[in-house]
N, CA, C and O atoms as a Tinker XYZ file with bonds, in Angstrom:
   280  protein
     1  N    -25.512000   -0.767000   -7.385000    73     2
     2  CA   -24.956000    0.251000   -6.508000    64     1     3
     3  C    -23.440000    0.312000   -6.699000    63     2     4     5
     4  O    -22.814000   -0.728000   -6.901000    81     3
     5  N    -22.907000    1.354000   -6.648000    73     3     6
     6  CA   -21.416000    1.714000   -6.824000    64     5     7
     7  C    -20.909000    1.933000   -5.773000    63     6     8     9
     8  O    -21.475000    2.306000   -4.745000    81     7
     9  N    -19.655000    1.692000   -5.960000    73     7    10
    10  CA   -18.511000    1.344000   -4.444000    64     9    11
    11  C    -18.197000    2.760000   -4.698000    63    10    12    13
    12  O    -17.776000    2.838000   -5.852000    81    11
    13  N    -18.213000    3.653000   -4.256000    73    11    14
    14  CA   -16.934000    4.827000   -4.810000    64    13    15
    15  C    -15.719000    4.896000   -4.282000    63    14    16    17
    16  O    -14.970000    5.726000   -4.799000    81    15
    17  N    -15.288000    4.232000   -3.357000    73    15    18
    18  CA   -14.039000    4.484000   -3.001000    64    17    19
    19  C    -13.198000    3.098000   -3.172000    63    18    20    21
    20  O    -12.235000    2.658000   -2.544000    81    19
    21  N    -13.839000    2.657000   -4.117000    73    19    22
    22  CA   -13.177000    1.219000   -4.666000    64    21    23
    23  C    -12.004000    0.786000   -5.001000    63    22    24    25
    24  O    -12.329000    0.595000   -6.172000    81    23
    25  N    -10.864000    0.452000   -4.975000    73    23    26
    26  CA    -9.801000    0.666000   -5.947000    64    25    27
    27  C     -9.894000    0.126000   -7.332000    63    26    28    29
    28  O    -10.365000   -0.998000   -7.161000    81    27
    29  N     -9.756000    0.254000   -8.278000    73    27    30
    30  CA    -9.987000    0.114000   -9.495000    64    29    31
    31  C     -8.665000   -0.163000  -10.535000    63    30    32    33
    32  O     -8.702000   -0.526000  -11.710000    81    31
    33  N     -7.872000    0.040000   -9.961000    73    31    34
    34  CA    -6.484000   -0.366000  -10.797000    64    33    35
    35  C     -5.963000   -1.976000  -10.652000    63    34    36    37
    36  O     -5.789000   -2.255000   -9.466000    81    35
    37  N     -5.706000   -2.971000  -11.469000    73    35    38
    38  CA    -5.835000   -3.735000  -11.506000    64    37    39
    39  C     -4.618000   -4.006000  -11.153000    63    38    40    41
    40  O     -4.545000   -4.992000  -10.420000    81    39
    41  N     -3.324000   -3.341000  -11.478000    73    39    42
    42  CA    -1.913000   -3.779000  -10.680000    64    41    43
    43  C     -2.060000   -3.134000   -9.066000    63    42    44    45
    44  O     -1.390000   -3.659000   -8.176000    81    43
    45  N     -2.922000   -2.037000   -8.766000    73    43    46
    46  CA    -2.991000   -1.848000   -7.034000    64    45    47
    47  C     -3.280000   -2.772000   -6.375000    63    46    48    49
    48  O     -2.879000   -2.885000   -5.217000    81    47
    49  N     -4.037000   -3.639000   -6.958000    73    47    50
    50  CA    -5.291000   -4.476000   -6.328000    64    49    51
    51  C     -4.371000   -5.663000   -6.410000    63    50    52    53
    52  O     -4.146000   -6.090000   -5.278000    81    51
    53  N     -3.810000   -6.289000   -7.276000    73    51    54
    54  CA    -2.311000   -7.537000   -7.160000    64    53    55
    55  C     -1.424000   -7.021000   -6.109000    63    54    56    57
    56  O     -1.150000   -7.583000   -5.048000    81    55
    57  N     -1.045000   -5.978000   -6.496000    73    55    58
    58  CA     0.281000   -5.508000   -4.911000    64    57    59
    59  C     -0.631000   -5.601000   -3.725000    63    58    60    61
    60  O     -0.312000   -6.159000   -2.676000    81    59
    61  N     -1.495000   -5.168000   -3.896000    73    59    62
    62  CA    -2.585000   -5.474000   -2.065000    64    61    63
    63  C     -2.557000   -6.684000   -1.642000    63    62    64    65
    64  O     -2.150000   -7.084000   -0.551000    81    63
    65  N     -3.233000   -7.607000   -2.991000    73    63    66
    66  CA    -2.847000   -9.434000   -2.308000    64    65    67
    67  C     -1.712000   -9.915000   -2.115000    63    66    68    69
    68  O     -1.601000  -10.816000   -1.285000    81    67
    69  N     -0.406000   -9.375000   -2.931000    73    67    70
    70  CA     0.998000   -9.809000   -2.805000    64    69    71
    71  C      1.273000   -9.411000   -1.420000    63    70    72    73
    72  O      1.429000  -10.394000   -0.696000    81    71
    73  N      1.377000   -8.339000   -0.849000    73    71    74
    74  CA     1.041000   -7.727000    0.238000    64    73    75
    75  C      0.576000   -8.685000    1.445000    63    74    76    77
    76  O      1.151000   -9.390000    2.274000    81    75
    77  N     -0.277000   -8.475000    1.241000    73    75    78
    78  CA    -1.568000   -9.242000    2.661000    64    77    79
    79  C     -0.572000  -10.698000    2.439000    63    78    80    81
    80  O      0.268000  -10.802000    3.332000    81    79
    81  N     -0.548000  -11.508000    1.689000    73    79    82
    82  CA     0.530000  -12.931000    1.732000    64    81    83
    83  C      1.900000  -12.853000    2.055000    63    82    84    85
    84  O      2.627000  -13.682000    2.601000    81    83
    85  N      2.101000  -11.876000    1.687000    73    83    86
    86  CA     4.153000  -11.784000    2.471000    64    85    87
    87  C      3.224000  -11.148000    4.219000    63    86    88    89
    88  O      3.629000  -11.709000    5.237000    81    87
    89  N      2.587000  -10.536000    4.319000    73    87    90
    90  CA     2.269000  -10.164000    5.759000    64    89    91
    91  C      1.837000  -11.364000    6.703000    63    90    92    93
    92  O      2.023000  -11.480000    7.914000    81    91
    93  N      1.264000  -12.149000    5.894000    73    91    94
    94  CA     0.382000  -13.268000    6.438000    64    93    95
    95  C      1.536000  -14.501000    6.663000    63    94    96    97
    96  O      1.336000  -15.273000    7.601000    81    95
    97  N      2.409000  -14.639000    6.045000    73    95    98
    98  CA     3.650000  -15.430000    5.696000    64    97    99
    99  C      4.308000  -14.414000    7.590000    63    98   100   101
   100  O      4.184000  -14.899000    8.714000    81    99
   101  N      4.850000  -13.206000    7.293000    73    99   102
   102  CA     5.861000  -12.401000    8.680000    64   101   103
   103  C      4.831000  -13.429000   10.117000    63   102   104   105
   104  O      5.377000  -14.142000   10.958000    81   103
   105  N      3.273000  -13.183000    9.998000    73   103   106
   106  CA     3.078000  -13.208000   11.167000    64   105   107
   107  C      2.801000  -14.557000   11.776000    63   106   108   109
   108  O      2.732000  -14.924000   12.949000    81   107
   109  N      2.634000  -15.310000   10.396000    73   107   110
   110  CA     2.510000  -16.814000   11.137000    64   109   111
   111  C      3.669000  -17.471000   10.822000    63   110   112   113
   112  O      3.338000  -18.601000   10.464000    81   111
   113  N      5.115000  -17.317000   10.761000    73   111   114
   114  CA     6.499000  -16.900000   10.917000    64   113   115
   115  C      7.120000  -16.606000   12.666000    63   114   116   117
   116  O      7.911000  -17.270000   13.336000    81   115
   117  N      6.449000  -15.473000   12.954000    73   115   118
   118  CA     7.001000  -14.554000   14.284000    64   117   119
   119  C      5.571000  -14.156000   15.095000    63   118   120   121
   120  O      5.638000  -13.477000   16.120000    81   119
   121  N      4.482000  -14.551000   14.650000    73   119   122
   122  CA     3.383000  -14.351000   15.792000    64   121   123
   123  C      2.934000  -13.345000   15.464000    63   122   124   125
   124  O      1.706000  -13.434000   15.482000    81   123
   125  N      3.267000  -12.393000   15.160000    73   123   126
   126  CA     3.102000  -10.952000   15.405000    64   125   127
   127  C      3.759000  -10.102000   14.653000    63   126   128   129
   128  O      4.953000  -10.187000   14.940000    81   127
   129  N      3.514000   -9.095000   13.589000    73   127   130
   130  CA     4.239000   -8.319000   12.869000    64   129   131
   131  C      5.158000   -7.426000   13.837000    63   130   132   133
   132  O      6.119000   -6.874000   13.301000    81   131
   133  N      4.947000   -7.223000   15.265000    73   131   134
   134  CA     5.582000   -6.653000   16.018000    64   133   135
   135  C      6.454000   -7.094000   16.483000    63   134   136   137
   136  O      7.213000   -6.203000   16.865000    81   135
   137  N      6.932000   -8.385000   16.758000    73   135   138
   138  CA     8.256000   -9.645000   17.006000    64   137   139
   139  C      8.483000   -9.495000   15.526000    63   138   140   141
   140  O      9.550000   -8.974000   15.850000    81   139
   141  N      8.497000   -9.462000   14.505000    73   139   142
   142  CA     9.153000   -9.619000   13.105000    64   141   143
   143  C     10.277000   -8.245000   12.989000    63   142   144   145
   144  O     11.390000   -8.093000   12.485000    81   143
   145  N      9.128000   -7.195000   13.899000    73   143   146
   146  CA    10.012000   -5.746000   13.371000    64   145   147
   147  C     11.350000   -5.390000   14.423000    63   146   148   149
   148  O     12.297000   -4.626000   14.237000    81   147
   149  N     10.915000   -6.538000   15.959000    73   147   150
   150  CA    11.763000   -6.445000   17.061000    64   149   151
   151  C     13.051000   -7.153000   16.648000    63   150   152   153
   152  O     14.201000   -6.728000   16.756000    81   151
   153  N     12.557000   -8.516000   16.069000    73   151   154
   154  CA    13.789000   -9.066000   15.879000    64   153   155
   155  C     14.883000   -8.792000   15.017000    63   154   156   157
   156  O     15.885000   -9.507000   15.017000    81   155
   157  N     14.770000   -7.929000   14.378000    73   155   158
   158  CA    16.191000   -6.969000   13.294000    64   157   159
   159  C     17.139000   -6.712000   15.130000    63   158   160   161
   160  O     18.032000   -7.481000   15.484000    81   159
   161  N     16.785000   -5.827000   15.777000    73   159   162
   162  CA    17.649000   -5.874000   16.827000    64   161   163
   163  C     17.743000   -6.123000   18.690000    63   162   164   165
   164  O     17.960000   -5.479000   19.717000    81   163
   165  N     17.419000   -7.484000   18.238000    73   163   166
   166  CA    17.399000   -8.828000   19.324000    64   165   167
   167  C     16.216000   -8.342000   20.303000    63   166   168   169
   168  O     16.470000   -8.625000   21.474000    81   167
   169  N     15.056000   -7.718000   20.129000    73   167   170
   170  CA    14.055000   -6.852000   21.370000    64   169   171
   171  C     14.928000   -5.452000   21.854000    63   170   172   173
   172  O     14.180000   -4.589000   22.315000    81   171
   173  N     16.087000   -5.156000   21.833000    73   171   174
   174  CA    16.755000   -3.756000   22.146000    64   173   175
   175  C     16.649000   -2.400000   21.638000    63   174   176   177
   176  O     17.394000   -2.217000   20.675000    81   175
   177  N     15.818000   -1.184000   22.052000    73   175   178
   178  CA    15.703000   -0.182000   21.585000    64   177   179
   179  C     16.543000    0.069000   21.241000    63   178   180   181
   180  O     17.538000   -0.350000   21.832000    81   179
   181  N     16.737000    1.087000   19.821000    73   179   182
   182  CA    18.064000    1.604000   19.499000    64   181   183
   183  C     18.094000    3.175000   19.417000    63   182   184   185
   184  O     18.910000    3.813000   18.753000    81   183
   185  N     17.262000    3.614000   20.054000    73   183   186
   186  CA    17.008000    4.929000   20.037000    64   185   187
   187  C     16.262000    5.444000   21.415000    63   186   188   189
   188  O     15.256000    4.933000   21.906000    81   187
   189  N     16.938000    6.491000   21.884000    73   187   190
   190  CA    15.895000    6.446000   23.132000    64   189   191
   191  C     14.750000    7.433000   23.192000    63   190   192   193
   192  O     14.405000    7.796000   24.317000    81   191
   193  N     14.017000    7.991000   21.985000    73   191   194
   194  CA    13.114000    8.195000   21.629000    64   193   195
   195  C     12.556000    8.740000   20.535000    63   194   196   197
   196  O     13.286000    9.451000   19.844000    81   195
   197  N     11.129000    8.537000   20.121000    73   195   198
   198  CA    10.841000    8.780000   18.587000    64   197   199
   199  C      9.523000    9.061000   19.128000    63   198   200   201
   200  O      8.844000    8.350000   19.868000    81   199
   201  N      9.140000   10.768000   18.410000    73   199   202
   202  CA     8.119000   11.491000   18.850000    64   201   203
   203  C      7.196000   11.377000   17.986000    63   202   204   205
   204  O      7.323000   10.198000   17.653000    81   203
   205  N      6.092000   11.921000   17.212000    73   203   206
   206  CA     5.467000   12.043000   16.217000    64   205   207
   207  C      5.757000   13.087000   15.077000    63   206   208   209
   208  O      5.393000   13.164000   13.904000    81   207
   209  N      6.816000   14.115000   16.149000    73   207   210
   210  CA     7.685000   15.023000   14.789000    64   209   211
   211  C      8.560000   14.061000   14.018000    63   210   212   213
   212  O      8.568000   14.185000   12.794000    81   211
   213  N      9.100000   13.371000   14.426000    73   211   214
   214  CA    10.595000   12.379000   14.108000    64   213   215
   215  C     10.227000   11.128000   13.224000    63   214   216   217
   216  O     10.953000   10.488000   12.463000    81   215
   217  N      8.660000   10.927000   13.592000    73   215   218
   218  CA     8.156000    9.888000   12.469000    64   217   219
   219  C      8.011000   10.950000   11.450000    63   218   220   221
   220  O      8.904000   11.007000   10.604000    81   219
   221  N      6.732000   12.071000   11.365000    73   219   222
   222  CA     6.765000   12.686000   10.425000    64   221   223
   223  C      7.520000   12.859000    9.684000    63   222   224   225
   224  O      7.326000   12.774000    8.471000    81   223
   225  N      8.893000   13.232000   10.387000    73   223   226
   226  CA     9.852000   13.804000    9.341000    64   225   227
   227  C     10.285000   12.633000    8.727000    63   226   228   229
   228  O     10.608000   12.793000    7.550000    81   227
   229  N     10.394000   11.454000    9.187000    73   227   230
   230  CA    10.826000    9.810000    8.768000    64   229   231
   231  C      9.794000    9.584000    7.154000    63   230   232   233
   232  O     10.014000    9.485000    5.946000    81   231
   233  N      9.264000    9.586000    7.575000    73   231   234
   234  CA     7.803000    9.403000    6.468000    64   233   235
   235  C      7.944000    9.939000    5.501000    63   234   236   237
   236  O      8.270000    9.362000    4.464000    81   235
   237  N      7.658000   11.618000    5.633000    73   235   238
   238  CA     8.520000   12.433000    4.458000    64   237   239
   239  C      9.752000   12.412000    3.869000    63   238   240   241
   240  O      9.915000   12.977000    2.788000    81   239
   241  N     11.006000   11.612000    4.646000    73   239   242
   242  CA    12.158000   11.332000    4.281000    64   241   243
   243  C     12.332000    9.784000    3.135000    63   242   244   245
   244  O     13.254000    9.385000    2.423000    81   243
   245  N     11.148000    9.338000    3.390000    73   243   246
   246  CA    11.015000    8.064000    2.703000    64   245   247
   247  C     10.137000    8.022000    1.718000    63   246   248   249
   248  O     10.248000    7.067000    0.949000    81   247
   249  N      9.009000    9.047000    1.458000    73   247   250
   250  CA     8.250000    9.307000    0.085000    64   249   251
   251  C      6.867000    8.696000    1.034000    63   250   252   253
   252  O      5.843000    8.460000    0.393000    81   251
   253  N      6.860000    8.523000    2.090000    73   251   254
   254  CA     5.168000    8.200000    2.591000    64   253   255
   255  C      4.081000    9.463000    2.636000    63   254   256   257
   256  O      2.864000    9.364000    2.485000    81   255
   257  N      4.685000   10.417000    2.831000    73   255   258
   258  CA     4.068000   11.762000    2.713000    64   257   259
   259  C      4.432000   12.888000    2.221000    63   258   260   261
   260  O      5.524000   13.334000    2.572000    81   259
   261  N      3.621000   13.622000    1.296000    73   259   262
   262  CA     4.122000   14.339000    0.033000    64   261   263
   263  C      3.749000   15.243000    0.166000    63   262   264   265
   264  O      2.916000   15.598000   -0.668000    81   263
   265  N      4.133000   16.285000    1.369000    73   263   266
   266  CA     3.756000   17.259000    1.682000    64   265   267
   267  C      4.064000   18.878000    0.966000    63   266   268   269
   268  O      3.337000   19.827000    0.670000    81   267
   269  N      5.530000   18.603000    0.882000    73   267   270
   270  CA     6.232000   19.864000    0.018000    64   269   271
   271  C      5.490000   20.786000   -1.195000    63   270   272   273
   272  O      5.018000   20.288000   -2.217000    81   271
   273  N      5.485000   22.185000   -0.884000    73   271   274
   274  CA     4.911000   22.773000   -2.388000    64   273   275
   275  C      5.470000   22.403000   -3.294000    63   274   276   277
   276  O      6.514000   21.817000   -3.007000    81   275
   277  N      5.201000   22.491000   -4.525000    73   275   278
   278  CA     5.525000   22.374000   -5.617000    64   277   279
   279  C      6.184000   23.888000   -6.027000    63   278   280
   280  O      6.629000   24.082000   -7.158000    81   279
């Protein structure tokens, strides 16, 4: 039986485990990937709010989503 949605690239599949071990390293480190991302600035919001337009546009500003026509 075939996986079809398998990944199949053999350097994707190394960055996934490199991955999952630096993640696994943050959280048994800080507990929680969420204390790892707080502590850059001491638990203090630095913004007093971020909507789901403002990620979007974050995302697209960083190459996570590749929305633009060509």
């Amino acid at each position: 039986m075939e996986i079809v949605r398998m990944i199949r690239n053999r350097l994707k599949v190394l960055s996934i485990m490199s991955n999952v071990q630096v993640f696994m390293e943050v959280r048994e480190q800080y507990g929680t990937f969420d204390r790892y991302i707080w502590h850059f600035t001491n638990g203090m919001p630095v913004v007093k709010f971020v909507g789901p337009v403002i990620i979007y546009g974050y995302l697209g500003a960083i190459g996570i989503i590749q929305d633009k026509l060509k």
